[in-house]
N, C-alpha and C positions, 0 to 999 in steps of 0.2 A: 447261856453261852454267847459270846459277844464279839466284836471282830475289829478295830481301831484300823482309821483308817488316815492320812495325813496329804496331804497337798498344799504343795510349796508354791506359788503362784509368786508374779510380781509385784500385783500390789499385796494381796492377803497370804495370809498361811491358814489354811482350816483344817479341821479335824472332827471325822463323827465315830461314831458309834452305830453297829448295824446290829441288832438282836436275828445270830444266824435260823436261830429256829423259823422264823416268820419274816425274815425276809425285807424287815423294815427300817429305819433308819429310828435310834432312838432318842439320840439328843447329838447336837451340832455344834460346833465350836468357830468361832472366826477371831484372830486380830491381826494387828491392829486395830484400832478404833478407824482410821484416817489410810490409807493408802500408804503402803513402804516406800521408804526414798530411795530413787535410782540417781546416782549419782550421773553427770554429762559434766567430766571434767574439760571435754574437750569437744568439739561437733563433732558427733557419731559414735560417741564415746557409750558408752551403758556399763556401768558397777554398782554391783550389789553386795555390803556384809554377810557373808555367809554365816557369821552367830548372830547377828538379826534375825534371820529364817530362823534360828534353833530359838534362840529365847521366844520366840513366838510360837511355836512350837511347844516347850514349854506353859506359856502361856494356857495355851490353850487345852493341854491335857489336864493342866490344873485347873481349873472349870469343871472340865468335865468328869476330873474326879472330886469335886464339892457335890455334884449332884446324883451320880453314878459310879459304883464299885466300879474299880477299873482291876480288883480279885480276879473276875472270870473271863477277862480277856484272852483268849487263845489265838491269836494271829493279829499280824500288824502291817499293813500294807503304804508303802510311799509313792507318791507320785509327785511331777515335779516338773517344773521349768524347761525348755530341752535346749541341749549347744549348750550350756553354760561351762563356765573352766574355776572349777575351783584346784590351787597349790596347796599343798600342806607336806608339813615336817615329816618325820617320823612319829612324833607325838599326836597328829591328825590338828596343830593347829596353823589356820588358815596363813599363808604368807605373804597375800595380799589382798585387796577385796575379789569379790569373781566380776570374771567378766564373763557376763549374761551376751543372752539369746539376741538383742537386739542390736548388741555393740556391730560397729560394721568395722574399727580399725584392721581386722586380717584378710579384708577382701585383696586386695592385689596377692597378699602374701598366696590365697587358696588361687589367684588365677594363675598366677607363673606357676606354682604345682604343677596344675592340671596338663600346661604348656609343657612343662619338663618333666614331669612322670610320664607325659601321653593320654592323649584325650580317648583314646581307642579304650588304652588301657584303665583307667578310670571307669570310666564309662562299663564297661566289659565287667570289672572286679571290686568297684567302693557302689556302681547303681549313679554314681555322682561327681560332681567335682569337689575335690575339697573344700573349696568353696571359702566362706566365712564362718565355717565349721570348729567343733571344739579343739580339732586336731592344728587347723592354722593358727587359732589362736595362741595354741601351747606355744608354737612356732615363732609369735609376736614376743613370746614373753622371753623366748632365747634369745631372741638378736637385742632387742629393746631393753630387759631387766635383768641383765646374764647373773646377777647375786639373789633374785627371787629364783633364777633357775636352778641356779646351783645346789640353792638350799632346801629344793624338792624331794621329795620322797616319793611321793604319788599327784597325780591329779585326776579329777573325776568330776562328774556331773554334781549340779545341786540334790539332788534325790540322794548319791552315793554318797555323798558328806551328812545326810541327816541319819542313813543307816551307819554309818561308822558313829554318831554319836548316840547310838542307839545298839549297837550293836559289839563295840570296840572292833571293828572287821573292817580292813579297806578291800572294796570290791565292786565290780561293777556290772553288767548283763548284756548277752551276746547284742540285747538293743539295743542298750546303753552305747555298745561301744560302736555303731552303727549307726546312733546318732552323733557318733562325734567323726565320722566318715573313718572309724579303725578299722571295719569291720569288711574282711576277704572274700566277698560271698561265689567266688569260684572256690577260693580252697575250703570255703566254711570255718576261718580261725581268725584270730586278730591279724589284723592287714600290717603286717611289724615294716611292709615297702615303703609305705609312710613317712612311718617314724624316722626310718632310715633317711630318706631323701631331706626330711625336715632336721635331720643330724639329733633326737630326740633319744634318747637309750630307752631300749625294752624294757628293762625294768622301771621303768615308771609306770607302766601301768601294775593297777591292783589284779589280783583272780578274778575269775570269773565266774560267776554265780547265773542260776535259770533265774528266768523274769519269771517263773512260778514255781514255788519249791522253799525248798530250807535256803536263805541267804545269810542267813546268821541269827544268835538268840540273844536278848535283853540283858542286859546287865544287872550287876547287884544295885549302881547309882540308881538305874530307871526303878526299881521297886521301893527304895525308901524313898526318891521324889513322888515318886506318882500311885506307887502303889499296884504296879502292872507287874506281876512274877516274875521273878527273874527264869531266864531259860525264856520264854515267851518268844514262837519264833517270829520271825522278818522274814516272813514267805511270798511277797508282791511287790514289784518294783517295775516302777514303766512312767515313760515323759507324759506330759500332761493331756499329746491327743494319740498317740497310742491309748493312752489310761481313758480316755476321757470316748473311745470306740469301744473300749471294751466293756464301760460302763454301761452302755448303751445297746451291749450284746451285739456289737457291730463286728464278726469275726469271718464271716465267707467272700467269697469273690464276689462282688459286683455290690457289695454294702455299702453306705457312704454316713458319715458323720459328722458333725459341723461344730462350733465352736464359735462364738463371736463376744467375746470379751476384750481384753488390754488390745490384743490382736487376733485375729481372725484367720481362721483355717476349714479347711475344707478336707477329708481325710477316707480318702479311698483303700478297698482291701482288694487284693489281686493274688493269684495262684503263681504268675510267671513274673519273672524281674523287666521290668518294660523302665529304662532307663530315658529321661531327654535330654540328646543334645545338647538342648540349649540349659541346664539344669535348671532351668524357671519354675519346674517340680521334683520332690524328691522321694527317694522312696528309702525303707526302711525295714526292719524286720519287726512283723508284730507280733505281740504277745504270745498267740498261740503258735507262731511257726515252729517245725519242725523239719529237721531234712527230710523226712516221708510224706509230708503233710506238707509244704512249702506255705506262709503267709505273708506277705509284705502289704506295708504300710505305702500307699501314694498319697502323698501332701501336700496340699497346697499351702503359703504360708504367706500370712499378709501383716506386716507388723501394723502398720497405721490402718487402724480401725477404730476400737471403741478405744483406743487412746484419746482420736477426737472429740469425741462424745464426752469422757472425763476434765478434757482440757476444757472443753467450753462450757462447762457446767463451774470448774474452777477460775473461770475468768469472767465468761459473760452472762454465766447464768446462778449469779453469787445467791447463796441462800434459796435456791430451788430443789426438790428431789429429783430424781430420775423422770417419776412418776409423773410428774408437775410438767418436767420439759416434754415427754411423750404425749401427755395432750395438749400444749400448746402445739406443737409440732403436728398434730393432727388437723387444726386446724388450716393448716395448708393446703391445694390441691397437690395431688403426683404431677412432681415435676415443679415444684418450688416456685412457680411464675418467674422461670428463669435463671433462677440463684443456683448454680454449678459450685460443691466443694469437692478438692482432691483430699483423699485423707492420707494421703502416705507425709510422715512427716518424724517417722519413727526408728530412722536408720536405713541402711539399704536394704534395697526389696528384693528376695531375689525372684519374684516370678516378674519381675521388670529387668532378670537378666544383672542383679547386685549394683543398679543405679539407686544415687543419692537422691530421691525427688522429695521435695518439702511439700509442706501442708499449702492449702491454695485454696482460694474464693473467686469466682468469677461471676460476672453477671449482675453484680450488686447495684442497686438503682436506691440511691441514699435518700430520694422522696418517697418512695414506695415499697421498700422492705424492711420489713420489723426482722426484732430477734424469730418471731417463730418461722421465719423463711431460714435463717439459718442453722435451725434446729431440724428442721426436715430436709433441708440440703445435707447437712451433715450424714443425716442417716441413709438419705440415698444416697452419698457416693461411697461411705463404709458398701452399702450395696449394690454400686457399680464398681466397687473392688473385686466384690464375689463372682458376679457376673465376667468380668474380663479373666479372672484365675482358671472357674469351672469350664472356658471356651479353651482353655491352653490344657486343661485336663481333656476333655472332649478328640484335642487332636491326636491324644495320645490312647484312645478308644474307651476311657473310662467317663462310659455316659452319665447323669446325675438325672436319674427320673423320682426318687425319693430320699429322702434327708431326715437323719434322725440326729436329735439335738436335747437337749436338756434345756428346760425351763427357767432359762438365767440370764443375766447381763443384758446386752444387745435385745437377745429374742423374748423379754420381757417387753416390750413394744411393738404393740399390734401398729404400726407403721411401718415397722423395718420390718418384722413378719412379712407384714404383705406387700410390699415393696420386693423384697428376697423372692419371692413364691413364683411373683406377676412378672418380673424380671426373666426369668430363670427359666421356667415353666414346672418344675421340680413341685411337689409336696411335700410338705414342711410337719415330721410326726414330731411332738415333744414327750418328753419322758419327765418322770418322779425321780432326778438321779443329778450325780454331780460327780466333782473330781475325787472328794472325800469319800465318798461312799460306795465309787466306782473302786479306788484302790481298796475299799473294806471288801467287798466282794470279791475283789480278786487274792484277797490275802487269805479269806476264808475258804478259797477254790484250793487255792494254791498249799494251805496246810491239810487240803484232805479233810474241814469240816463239814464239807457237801460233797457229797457221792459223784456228782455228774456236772455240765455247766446248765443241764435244765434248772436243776434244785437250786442251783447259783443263784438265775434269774427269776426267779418264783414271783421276789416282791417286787419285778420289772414292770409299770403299766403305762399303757400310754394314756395322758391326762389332756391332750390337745392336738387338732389338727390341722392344719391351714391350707388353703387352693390360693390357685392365681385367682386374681378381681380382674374380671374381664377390660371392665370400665380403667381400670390404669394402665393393660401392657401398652397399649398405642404411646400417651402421653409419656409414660418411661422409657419406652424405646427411642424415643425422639430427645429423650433428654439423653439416656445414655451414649447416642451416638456424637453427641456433642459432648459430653465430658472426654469421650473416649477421643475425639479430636483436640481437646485442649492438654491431657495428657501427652498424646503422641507430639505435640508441641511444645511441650513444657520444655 
């Protein structure tokens, strides 16, 4: 018995296989070969083909049924990108590319919202300000492209588009539509005040479907492509650090889970709705909420992070692996002998409050620093990113004494590890799990193939742990208080 599970990511689309008996991951899928193109047609711009994501997708179930019956697959779970805006006809084809998580063009549009709906009320009933959210975006596309407008049918998340073409079903989840700020959590229904204010008609949105449960079943196409039964339900659906907490069995109050790839997050579970102000975090409803049970998601959300680390491996560190720059980079002391990088450079930030701050070097002494100074600058300021976010989570009472993550990207580098640990003061557990194999668990939860979420987690171990290094907080705290000074100055 088997479990398909899918993750729509920015640069990759991947896809595993979980063997539900034992609890193990049995073969894995990734493409591209190379990183997805995000298009920047304009500064701050960010689009993505949403049949890109699906032909990759594609891709990659074709693989993995060359080597594995994809017959006894009984659940399919999606996770996915979050904010993002895909248009589509009635026929579900795209109207224009999506505009993804990172794009910042609907910032003004979500702050005059906030202004003109009322900050109380926001605050009070969305947890948030509308912000740069999927809801202003829709918003950009009425005033800006009134003939993509017109010729909508529905719009929905990147996840929601890969289950409609898996599903033939337009539909989306009480979180889904909570990440895109729809979601009324005084009355518990879609937030239709929104729409309204944003002049958006109700019916555009699709139904609405549980983030665990029946979402819709596989089509006749998916069995002659792939070979996956038709009827096969679509029982998991969740953005990528919802999905990516749950992977991780990160489900009660005071849990925390972390993420440091394309961009970096930090992602708290809480019982009460605790709103800021200043929206610099945001919250959400997770996976397992219920009105009796109450769960919200707090997030932190840092786009420039291990974008940097991509970029300078694409520019300056041509023909290196990851592997390669991580010990060159080691050979650094904490604290770069001065070399200060900001990594935000990836759109607006919103825990800086939805300012445009670009990528930055400071401290550079052209007789005296090589590339491995700014391979370890790099990765400490991706972790004095973390560090300034988790202090703006902290004022909102949600302490960080342990951090549970998966053994990927970013935290493949014992530097940034303990950089993050020695920073921070937190313990760093890492897990045997991912975004693919988090939604295969949760789709195998969620079709009722495991009895309970213990039997869920069975083949959940932890593989690694990491402390603060005594010998670096000094030197990093001395460095952080100066990056954090050249930002506040930026």
């Amino acid at each position: 018995m088997k479990s398909l599970g899918i993750d729509i990511g920015t640069s990759f689309v991947k896809a595993s296989l979980l063997e539900v008996e034992t609890g193990t991951c049995m073969a894995t899928c990734s493409s591209p070969k190379i990183e997805m193109h995000v298009k920047a047609l304009k500064p701050g711009w960010a689009e993505q083909d949403p049949l890109m994501w699906w032909e990759n997708v594609c891709t990659c179930l074709k693989e993995l049924s060359r080597e594995h019956t994809l017959k006894d697959v009984q659940a399919i779970g999606i996770t996915y990108q979050m904010h993002g805006l895909v248009c589509v006809n009635s026929k579900g084809t795209p109207l224009r590319d999506a505009i993804i998580w990172s794009d910042s063009r609907a910032v003004e549009i979500g702050s005059a919202a906030f202004r003109e709906i009322g900050e109380d009320v926001c605050l009070a009933r969305l947890l948030n300000s509308p912000g740069n959210f999927t809801a202003s975006k829709m918003a950009w596309v009425k005033r800006n492209e009134p003939d993509v407008f017109a010729k909508t049918y529905t719009f929905f998340l990147p996840g929601d588009f890969i289950a409609f073409q898996m599903t033939g079903c337009f539909s989306t989840t009480e979180g889904g539509l909570s990440e895109q700020v729809l979601w009324d959590f005084r009355d518990n229904a879609p937030a239709l005040f929104v729409l309204e204010h944003y002049g958006i008609p109700a019916s555009y949105l699709p139904k609405t479907v549980p983030s665990m449960g029946l979402q819709g079943s596989t089509t006749r196409e998916i069995e002659e492509h792939f070979g996956i039964p038709r009827g096969t339900p679509v029982s998991y659906r969740a953005g990528d650090q919802p999905n990516n907490a749950f992977s991780l069995n990160v489900m009660e109050t005071g849990e925390i889970a972390a993420t440091a790839g394309t961009s970096g997050v930090v992602y708290g579970i809480t019982d009460k709705p605790m709103a800021d102000s200043r929206s610099r975090i945001n919250q959400f409803l997770h996976v397992n909420h219920t009105p009796t049970a109450p769960r919200y998601g707090m997030l932190l959300c840092i786009n420039g992070t291990g974008i940097l680390n991509a970029w300078i491996r694409k520019n300056l560190s041509v023909g290196m692996t990851y592997e390669q720059m991580n010990t060159l980079a080691a050979e650094v002391p904490p604290g770069s002998e001065g070399v200060l990088m900001v990594p935000f450079g990836n759109g607006a930030e919103r825990m800086l409050e939805n300012r445009l701050v670009q990528a930055s070097v400071h401290g550079l002494d052209l007789n005296r620093h090589q590339l491995a100074h700014l391979l370890r600058a790099a990765q400490e300021g991706i972790a004095f990113s973390f560090r300034y976010g988790m202090d703006i989570m902290k004022e909102t009472g949600m302490d960080v004494e342990i951090i549970r993550a998966g053994k990927a990207n970013l935290l493949l580098s014992p530097v940034f590890r303990s950089t993050l640990t020695s920073l921070t003061g937190a313990a760093l557990e890492l897990y045997n799990t991912d975004g693919s194999l988090g939604a295969a668990r949760g789709a195998a939860l969620g079709a009722g193939l495991y009895p309970n979420r213990k039997a869920c987690f069975s083949g959940l171990s932890l593989i690694q742990e990491e402390r603060p290094v005594k010998a670096w907080i000094e030197p990093l705290e001395k460095a952080y208080l100066k990056w954090k000074e050249r930002l506040h100055n930026h």
